[in-house]
Structure formats: structure tokens, C-alpha cells
C-alpha positions as CSV (number, residue, x, y, z in Angstrom):
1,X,142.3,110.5,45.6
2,X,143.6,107.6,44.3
3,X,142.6,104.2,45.4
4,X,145.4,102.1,47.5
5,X,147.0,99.2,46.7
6,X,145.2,95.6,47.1
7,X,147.5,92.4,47.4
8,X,146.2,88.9,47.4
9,X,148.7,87.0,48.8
10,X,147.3,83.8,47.2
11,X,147.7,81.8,44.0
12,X,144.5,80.4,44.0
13,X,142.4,81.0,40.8
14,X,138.9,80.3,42.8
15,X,140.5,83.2,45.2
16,X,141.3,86.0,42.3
17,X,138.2,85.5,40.3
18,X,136.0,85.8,43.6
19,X,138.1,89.0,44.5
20,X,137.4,90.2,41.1
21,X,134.0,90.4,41.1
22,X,134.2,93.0,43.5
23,X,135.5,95.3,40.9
24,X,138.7,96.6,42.6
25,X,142.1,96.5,41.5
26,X,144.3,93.9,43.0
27,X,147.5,91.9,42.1
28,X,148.7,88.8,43.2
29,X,151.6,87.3,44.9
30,X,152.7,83.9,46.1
31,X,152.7,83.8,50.0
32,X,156.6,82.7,50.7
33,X,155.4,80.5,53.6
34,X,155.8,76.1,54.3
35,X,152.3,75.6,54.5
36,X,153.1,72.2,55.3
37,X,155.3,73.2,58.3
38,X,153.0,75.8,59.5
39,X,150.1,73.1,60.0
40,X,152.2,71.2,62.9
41,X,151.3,74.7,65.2
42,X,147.5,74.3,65.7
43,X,145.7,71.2,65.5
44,X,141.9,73.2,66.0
45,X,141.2,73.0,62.5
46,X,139.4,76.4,63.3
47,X,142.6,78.2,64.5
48,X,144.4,76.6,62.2
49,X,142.6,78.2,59.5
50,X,143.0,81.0,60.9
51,X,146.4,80.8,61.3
52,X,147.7,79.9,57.6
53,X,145.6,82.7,56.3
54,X,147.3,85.3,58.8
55,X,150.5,83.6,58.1
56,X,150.0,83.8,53.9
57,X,149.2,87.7,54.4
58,X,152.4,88.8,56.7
59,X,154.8,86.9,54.7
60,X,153.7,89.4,51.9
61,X,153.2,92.5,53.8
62,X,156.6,92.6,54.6
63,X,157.3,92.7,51.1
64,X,154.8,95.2,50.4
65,X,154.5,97.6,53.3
66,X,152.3,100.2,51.7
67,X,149.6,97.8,50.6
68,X,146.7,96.1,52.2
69,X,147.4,92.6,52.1
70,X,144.8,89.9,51.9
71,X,145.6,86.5,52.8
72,X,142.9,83.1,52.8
73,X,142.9,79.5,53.9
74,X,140.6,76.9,53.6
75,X,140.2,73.3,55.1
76,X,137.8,70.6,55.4
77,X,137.0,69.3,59.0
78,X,135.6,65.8,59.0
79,X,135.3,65.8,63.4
80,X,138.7,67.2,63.9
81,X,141.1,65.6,60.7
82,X,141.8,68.1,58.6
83,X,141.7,66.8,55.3
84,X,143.6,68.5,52.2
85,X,143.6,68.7,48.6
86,X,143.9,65.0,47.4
87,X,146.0,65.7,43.9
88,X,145.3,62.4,42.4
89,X,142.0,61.0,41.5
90,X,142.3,57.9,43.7
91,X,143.1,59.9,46.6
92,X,139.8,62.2,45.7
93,X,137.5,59.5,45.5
94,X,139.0,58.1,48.9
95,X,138.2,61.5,50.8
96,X,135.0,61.4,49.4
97,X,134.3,57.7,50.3
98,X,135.1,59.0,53.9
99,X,132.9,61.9,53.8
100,X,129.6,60.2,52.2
101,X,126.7,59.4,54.6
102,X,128.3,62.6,56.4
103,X,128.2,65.9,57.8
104,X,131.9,68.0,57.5
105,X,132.9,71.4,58.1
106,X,134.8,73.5,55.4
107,X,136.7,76.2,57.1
108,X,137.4,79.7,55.0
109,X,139.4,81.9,56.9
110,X,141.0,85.4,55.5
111,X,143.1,88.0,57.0
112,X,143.8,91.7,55.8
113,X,147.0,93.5,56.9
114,X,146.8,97.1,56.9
115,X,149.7,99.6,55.8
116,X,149.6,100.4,59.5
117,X,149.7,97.2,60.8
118,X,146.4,96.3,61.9
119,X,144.8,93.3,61.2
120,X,141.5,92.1,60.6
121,X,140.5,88.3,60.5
122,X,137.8,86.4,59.4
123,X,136.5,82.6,59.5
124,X,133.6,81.5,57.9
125,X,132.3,78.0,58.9
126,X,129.9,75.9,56.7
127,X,128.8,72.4,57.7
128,X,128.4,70.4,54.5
129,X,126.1,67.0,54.3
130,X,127.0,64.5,51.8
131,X,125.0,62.1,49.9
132,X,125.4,58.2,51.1
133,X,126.4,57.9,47.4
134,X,128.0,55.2,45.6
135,X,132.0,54.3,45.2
136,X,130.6,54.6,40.8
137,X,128.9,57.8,41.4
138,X,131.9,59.1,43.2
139,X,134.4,58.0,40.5
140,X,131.9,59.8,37.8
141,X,132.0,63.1,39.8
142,X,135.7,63.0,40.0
143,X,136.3,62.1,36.5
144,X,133.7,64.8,35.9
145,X,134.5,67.6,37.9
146,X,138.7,66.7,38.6
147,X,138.9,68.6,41.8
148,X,141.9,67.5,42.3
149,X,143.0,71.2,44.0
150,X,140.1,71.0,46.6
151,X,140.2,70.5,49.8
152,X,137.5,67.9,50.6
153,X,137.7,66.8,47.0
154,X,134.8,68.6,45.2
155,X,133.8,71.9,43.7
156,X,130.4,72.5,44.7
157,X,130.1,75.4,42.9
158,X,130.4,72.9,40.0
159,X,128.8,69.7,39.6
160,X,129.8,68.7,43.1
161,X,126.2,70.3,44.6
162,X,125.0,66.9,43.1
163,X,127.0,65.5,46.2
164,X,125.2,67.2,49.0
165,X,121.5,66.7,50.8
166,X,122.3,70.3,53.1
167,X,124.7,73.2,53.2
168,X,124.5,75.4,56.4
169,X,126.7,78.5,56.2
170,X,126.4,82.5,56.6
171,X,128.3,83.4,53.2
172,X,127.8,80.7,49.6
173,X,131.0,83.0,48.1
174,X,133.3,81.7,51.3
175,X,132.7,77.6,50.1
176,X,134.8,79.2,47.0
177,X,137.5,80.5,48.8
178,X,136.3,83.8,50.1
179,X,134.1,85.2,52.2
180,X,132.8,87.9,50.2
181,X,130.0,89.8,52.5
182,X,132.4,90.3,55.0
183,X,135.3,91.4,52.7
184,X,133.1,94.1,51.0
185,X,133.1,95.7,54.4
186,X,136.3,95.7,55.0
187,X,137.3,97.2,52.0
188,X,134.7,99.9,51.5
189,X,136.2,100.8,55.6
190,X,140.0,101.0,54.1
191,X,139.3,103.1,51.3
192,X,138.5,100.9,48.2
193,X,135.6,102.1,45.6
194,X,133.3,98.9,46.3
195,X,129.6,99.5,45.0
């Protein structure tokens, strides 16, 4: 029996190279959603999370009815702002300005849309402390690391775990983009070869 069809409805590198370490086949397609309108909906950070990644999935299941479909969001919560990815390297050093001497919760959520219809959903919370580090250090690690397409302005799978005095979380792979203990399950219950 063949194995069935896994979408990632995401365009996120971080996302497909976590996915592929699983070992199962996938493809990729852009989730035809307004991110930016979809975010006026929830103002939980948590549900809102949760929401995008459901959101990211059933704009492609529709297009692909006889796939699962795995959608993913992720945001940083410093108390209940919800701050994005900064896209410039001023703006990155400001987040991280706001987040030194701090503790800050990253958000991963995912959501898998069966060929049936039924839907699984997932959010992994980590609290993150930062370093009471200086404005210098922070322009190094920016000009360093460029993590210009993070939310909370680092890759702390990168040199960004210079950044941080503690990391509390159930899953390291969901500070990436996915969480992948949880996943594994899911996919070895649908019908995918995962060791």
C-alpha cells in the first residue's frame, strides 16, 4: 500500500527541513490566506496561534482534498503583544532591546487536516529568558545571525542560544517551527512510514 499524500501548507524553510528529517515524502504549497487580516480575529496570542496555523492548512486542503494537510504558526508573546518578524536589522535589534532582561513566550502551533475532514491541532509553548545584554552585543548577534524572518528576532538554533540564561518547553524541534514529537504521532496514526 502506497503511502498518502503529505502537504505542508507553509513556505518556511525552518518548517520543510524539520519535516524532512522525518523521512516522509511531502510537498509544499503556499497557504493562500492574509495573515495580516487574519490576526485582527484573536488577540490571545495562544489562540491566535492556533488559529493562523488551522487557517494556513484549510486554505490548502481545499485545494487538495485527498491529502493530509499540515499547516504551522509561530509567534512570540512578550505578556500579551505579539511581536513578528522584524525584516530589517534596526527593527531586530529593537525587539530584542524589548525582550532583554526578560522572560517571553514563543508559540508553535500546527494543524493537520485529514482527507476526511478531521482535524488535529497542536500548540507548543516555550517560555524563553533573555540575557540583560548590551545594545553592542545585540547589534553583533543581528549582524551575525540576520534573523531578519524570525519572530522575536533570533535563531536560537543558531548563535542566538548565546542570547538566553533558560529555555522551558516540552519539544526543542517546535522553537524551529515544528513540533516534531507530537507530529511523529500523528503521522505514524494516518498512515505514514515514520521510524
Amino acid at each position: 500500500m502506497s503511502e498518502p499524500l503529505l502537504v505542508l501548507a507553509s513556505t518556511s524553510r525552518y518548517r520543510a527541513e524539520l519535516l524532512a528529517r522525518l523521512g516522509v515524502s511531502f510537498v509544499t504549497a503556499a497557504p493562500s490566506c492574509d495573515e495580516e487580516a487574519l490576526k485582527r480575529h484573536h488577540s490571545d496570542p495562544a489562540e491566535l496561534a492556533r488559529y493562523l496555523a488551522r487557517e494556513k492548512a484549510s486554505s490548502v486542503a481545499g485545494e487538495q482534498p485527498h491529502a493530509f494537510v499540515l499547516g504551522g504558526d509561530q509567534l512570540v508573546a512578550l505578556d500579551d503583544e505579539v511581536l513578528g518578524k522584524p525584516h530589517t536589522p534596526g527593527a531586530a535589534v529593537a525587539q530584542l532591546q524589548r525582550l532583554r532582561g526578560r522572560s517571553h513566550r514563543l508559540l508553535t502551533a500546527m494543524c493537520l487536516i485529514a482527507p476526511d475532514g478531521s482535524i488535529r491541532s497542536h500548540l507548543d509553548e516555550h517560555t524563553l529568558s533573555m540575557r540583560a545584554l548590551s545594545d553592542a552585543a545585540l547589534q553583533r548577534y543581528v549582524a551575525a545571525d540576520s534573523p531578519l524572518d524570525c519572530a522575536g528576532s533570533y535563531k536560537i538554533e543558531a548563535r542566538g542560544i548565546a542570547l538566553f540564561e533558560h529555555v522551558a518547553g516540552a519539544d526543542f524541534t517546535a522553537i524551529t517551527g515544528l513540533p516534531l514529537i507530537t507530529l511523529c504521532t500523528w503521522l505514524r496514526d494516518s498512515g505514514f512510514d515514520v521510524p
